[in-house]
C-alpha positions in Angstrom: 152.9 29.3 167.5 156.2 28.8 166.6 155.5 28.2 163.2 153.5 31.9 163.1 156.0 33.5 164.2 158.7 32.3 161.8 156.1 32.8 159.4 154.8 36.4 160.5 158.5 37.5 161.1 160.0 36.4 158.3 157.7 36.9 155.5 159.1 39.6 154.2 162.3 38.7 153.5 161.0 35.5 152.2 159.0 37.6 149.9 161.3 40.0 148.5 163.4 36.6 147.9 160.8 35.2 146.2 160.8 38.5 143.8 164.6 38.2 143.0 165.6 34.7 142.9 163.4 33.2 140.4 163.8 36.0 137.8 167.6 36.0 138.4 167.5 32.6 137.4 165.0 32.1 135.2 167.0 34.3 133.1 170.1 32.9 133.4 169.0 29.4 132.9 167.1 31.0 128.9 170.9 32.3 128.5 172.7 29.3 128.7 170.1 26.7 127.4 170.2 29.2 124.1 173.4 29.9 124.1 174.1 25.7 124.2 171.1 25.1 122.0 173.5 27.8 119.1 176.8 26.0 119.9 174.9 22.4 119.4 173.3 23.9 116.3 177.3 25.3 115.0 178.9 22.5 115.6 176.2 20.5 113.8 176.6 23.1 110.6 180.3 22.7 110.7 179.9 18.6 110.6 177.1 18.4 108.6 177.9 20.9 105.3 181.5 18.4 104.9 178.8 15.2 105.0 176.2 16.9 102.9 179.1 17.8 100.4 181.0 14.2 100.4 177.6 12.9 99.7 176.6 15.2 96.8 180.1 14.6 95.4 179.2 11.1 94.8 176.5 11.5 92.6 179.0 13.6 89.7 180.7 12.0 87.4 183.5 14.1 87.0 186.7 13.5 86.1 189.8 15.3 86.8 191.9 13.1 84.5 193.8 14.3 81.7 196.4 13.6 79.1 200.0 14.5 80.5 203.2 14.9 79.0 206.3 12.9 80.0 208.5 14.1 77.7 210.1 13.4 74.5 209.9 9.9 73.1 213.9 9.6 72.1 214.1 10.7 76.4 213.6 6.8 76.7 216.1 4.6 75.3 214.7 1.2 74.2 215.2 -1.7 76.6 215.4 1.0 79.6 213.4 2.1 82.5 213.8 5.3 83.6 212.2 7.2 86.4 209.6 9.9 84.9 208.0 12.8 87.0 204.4 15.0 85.9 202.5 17.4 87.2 199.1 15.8 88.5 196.6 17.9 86.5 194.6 18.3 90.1 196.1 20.6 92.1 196.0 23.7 94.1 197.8 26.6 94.6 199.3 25.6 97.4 200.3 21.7 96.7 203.8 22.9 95.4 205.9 20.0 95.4 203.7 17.5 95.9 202.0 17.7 92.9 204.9 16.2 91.2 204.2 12.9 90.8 206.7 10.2 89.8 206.3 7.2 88.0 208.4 4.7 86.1 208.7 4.6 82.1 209.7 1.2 80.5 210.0 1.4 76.7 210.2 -2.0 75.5 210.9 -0.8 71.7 209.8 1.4 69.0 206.7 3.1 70.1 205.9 0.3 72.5 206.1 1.3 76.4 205.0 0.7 80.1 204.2 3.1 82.7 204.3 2.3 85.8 202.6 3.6 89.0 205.8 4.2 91.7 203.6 2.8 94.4 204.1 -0.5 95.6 200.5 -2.9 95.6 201.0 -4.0 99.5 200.6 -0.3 101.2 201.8 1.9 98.5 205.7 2.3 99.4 207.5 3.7 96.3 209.7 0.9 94.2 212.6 1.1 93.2 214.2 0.1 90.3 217.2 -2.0 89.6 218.8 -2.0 86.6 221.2 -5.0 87.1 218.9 -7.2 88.0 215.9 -6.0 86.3 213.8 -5.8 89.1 211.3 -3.4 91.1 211.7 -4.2 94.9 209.8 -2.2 97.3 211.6 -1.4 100.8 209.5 -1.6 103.3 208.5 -5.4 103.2 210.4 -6.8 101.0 207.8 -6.6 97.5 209.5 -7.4 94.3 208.1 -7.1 90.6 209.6 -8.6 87.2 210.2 -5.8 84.7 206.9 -6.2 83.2 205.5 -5.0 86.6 203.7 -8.7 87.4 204.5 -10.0 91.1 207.8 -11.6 91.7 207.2 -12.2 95.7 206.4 -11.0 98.7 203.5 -9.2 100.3 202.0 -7.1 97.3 198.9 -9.1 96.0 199.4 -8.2 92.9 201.9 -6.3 89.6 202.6 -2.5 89.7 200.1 -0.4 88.8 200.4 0.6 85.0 199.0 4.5 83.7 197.2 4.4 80.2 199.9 5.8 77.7 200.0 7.0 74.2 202.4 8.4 71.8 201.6 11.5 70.2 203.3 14.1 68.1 206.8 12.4 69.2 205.8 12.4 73.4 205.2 10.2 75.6 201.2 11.0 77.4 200.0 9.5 80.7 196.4 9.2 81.6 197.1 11.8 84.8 194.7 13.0 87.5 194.0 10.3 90.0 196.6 6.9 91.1 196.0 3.9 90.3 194.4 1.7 93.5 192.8 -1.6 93.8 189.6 -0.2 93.9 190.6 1.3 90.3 194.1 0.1 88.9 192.9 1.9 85.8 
């Protein structure tokens, strides 16, 4: 009897809970699960467009490089290596500075040079030059290149990068737009 009377007494609160709470819910619960499923489905947009883009990317062909000027011809005395800087024909607005790239100009004689990436082939430290010596050395772990660019010792598994070049109209032109790697020493 008990159970009757908790039943009979209370059955109309239970009732006008039964009214309430579900809907409350119910609607609260659609709110959140599509409010998550939007934020999942955003965050996948904002991953996914970069992906889908890197992707497509692969399939041009492309390429940013382009003949650049390092200057003058007689700028380059025979026998010397000088230190050369151009503007990488791919930039932005805002690269500024960094878009001046150095490299290193050997003119052996005449019309006959070598242009060097600045980069050192171990993990792309910049080299110096030494004049009295007649040697690259690189830093950071100790890399050192002949003249020529070829691999004296150390790390570096291999010579100095070297541009394309060519002599036109009395300047010096580098093949400019990307650096040399070991995936491409050009």
């Amino acid at each position: 009897m008990s159970g009757n009377n908790q039943e009979s007494g209370c059955g109309c609160n239970k009732v006008a809970l039964a009214e309430h709470t579900p809907a409350q819910s119910l609607s609260r619960r659609n709110a959140l699960l599509k409010l998550g499923a939007g934020l999942n489905a955003l965050a996948g947009l904002l991953i996914g467009v970069p992906v889908f883009g890197y992707v497509l990317s692969t399939f041009s062909k492309r390429s940013p490089r382009s003949w650049v000027s390092l200057g003058a011809v007689n700028q380059f005395p025979e026998g010397n290596t000088r230190l050369a800087v151009f503007r990488n024909p791919v930039t932005a607005a805002w690269d500024g500075d960094t878009a001046e790239v150095p490299c290193w100009v050997r003119r052996i004689e005449g019309e006959k040079f070598q242009v060097f990436a600045i980069n050192c082939t171990h993990l792309g430290c910049p080299v110096r030059w030494f004049q009295q010596s007649r040697l690259f050395m690189c830093p950071c772990h100790g890399g050192v290149f002949y003249e020529d660019g070829s691999h004296a010792s150390g790390p570096p598994p291999r010579g100095l990068f070297v541009y394309e070049h060519k002599v036109e109209g009395g300047e010096l032109k580098i093949l400019g737009g990307n650096l040399p790697t070991l995936a491409e020493p050009t």
